[in-house]
C-alpha positions as CSV (number, residue, x, y, z in Angstrom):
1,X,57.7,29.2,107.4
2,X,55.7,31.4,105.4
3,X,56.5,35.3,105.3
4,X,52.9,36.4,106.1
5,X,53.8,34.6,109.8
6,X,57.0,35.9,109.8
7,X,55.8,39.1,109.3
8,X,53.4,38.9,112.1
9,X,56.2,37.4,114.8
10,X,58.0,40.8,113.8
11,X,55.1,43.1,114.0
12,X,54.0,41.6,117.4
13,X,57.0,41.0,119.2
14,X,58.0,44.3,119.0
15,X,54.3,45.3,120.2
16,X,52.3,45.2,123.7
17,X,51.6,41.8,122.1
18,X,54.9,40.3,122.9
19,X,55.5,37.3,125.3
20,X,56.4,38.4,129.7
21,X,55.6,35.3,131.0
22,X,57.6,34.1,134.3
23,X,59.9,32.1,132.5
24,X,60.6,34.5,130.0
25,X,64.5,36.1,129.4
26,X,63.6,40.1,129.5
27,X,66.8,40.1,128.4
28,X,66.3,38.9,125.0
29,X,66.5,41.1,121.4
30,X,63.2,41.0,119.2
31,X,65.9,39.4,116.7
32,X,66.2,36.2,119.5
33,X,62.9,36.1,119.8
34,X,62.3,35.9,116.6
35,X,64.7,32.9,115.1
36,X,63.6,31.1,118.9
37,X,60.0,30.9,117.3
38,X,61.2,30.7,113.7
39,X,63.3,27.8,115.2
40,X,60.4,26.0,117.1
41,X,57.7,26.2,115.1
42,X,59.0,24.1,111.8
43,X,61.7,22.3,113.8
44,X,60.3,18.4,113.6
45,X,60.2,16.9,110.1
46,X,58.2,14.0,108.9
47,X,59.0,11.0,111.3
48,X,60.1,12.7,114.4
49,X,59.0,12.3,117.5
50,X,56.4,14.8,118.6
51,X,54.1,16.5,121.8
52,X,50.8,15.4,120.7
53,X,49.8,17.7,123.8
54,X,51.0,20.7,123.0
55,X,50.3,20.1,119.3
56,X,46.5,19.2,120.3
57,X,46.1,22.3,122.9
58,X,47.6,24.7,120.0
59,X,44.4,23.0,117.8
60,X,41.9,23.5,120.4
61,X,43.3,27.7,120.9
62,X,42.8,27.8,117.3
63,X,39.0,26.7,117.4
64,X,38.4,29.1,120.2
65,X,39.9,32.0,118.7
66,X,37.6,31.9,116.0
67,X,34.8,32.6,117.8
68,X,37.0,36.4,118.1
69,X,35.2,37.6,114.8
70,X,36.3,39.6,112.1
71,X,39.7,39.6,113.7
72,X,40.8,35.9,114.0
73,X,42.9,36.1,111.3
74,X,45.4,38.6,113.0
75,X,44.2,37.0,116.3
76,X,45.1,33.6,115.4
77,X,48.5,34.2,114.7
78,X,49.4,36.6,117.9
79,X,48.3,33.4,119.6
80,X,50.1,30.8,118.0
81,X,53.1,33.1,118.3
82,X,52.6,33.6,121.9
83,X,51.7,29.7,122.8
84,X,55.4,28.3,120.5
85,X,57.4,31.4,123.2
86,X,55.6,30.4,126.2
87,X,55.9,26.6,125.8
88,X,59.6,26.5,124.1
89,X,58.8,23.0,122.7
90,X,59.2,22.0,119.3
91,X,57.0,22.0,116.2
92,X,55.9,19.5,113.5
93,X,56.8,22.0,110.6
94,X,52.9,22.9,109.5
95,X,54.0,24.6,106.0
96,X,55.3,21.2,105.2
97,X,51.7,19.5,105.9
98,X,53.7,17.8,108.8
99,X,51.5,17.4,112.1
100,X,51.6,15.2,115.4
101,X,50.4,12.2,115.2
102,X,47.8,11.1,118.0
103,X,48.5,7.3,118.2
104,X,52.6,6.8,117.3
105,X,53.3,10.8,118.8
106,X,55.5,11.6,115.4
107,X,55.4,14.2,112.8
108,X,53.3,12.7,109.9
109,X,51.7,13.9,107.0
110,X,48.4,16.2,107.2
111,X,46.9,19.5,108.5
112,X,46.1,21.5,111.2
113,X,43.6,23.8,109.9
114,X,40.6,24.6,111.0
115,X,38.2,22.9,108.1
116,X,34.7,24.8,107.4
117,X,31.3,23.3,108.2
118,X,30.5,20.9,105.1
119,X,34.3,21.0,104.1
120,X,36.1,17.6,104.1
121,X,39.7,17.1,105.2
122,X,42.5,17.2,102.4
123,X,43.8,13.9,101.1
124,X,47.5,14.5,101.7
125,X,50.1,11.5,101.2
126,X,53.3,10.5,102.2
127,X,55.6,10.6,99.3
128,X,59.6,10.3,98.3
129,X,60.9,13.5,96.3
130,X,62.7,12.0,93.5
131,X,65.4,15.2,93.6
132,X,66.5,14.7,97.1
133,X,65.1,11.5,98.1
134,X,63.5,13.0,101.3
135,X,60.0,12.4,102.6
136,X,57.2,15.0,101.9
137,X,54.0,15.4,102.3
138,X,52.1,16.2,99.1
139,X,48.3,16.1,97.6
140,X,46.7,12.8,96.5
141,X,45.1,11.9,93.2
142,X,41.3,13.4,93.5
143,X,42.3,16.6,95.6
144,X,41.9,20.4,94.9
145,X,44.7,21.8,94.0
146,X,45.5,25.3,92.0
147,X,48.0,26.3,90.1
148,X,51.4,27.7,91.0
149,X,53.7,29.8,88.6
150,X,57.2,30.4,88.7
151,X,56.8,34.0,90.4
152,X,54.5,32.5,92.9
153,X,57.6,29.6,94.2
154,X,59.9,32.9,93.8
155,X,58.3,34.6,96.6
156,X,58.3,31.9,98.9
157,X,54.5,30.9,99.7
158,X,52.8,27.5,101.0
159,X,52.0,25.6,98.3
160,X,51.7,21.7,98.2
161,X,52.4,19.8,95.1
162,X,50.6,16.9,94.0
163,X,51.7,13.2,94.4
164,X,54.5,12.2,92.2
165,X,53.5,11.6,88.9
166,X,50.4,13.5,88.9
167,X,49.6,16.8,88.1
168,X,46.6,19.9,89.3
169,X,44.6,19.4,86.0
170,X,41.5,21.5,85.2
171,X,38.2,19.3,86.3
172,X,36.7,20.4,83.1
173,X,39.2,19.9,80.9
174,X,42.0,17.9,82.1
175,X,44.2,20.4,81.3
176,X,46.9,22.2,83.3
177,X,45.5,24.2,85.4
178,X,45.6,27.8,85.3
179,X,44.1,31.0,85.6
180,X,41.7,30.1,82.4
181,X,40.4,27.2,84.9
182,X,39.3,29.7,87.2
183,X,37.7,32.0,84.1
184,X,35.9,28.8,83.1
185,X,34.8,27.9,86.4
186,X,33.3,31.9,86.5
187,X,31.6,31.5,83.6
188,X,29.9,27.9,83.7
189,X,28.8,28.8,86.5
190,X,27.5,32.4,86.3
191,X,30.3,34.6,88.1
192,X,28.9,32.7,91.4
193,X,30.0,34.4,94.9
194,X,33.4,34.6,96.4
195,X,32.0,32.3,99.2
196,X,30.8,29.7,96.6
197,X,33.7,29.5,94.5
198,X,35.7,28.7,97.6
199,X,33.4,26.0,98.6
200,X,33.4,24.6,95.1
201,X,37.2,24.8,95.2
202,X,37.6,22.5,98.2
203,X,34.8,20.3,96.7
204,X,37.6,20.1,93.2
205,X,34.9,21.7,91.0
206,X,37.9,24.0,89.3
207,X,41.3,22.0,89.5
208,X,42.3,18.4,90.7
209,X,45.2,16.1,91.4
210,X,45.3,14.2,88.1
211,X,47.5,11.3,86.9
212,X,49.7,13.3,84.0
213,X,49.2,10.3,81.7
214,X,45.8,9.2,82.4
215,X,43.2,9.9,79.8
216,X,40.3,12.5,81.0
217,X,36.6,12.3,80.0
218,X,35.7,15.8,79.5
219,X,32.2,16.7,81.0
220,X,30.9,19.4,77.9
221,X,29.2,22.0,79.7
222,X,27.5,24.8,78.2
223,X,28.2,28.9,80.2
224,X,25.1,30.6,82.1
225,X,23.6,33.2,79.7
226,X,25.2,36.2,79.0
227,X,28.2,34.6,80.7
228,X,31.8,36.7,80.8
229,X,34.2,37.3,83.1
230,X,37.6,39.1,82.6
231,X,41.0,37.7,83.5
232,X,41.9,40.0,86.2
233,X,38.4,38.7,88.1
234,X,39.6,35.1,87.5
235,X,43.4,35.6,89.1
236,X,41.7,37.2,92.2
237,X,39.4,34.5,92.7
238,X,42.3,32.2,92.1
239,X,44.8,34.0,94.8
240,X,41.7,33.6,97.5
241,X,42.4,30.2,97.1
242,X,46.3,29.5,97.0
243,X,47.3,28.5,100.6
């Protein structure tokens, strides 16, 4: 579970925030509280039986919240904390792209995120981790990706890999992506808005799922006029995007 939600189950359980419902134990420490959700919330893995109910209602509080505003963010997650306390079933563990499927009612791969008007669904595939030989969920060839550095896996955020032999490759290029994607996305493109670089992201206009041995036909582009943009601007627009 990611450390941001952690965080929040912290900062809200020991609030006004925190869960009195009728069959709730008044008796238990924030620290209970707090491993009961971190417990529930990534407890099914990929192939488990699932609640499509409560996984589909928790979808459905998700879309309504949004409608809060500026404050959905923050909103979202007292919810989602307050719905895993109150209904004390288990999850399909979301940072692992696990979610419940409709049809068979077991974890599979995919999200649960809320997708933006015009924005299509991630392509995310079953595959076997060569390591440890378990099932994960991981991108497919053709989708956005970004880049993830050693100090980013250190701290212990969300990231998806691609599919097993493939790599997040620059779209330009077909290099490995990094932070000079970003700075060449920024400049082809003439330092467009935040709002259109993440659009352009989802659509794999910066970095995609490639096949590490494929060969790449680079599309030469020339930059926009008077085109620059400094590194620091390019790792900021890149963290917007790593989730």
């Amino acid at each position: 579970m990611s450390k941001h939600l952690i965080f929040f189950a912290i900062l809200i359980l020991n609030s006004p925030f925190s869960i009195r419902g009728e069959d709730s134990n008044e008796d238990e420490t924030v620290e209970q509280k707090l491993e009961k959700f971190r417990s529930l919330v990534s407890a099914l893995s990929y192939g488990d039986s699932c609640d499509y109910s409560a996984h589909n209602l928790m979808g459905a509080l998700n879309k309504q919240i949004e409608l809060l505003g500026t404050n959905r963010t923050l909103q979202q997650r007292i919810a989602f904390i307050q719905y895993v306390l109150e209904v004390e079933k288990p999850f399909c563990d979301a940072d692992n792209m696990f979610v419940c499927d409709k049809e068979t009612a077991k974890c599979t791969c995919g999200t649960s995120r809320v997708l933006q008007q015009g924005q299509k669904p991630p392509v995310i595939v079953a595959d076997v981790d060569s390591t440890t030989g378990r099932v994960v969920c991981r991108y497919g060839r053709g989708n956005y990706c970004t880049y993830v550095t050693a100090e980013d896996r250190q701290k212990g955020g969300d990231f998806v890999d691609c599919v097993e032999g493939s790599g997040c490759k620059d779209a330009e290029e077909g290099s490995d992506c990094s932070v000079a994607s970003f700075a060449r996305y920024l400049i082809l493109n003439g330092a467009p808005s935040k709002e259109q670089t993440k659009n352009d992201y989802f659509a794999g206009k910066i970095c995609t799922c490639q096949k590490n041995s494929g060969n790449f036909r680079r599309n030469k582009r020339s930059p926009k006029p008077n085109s620059s943009v400094s590194r620091e601007t390019a790792e900021k627009m890149a963290s917007m995007v790593k989730w």
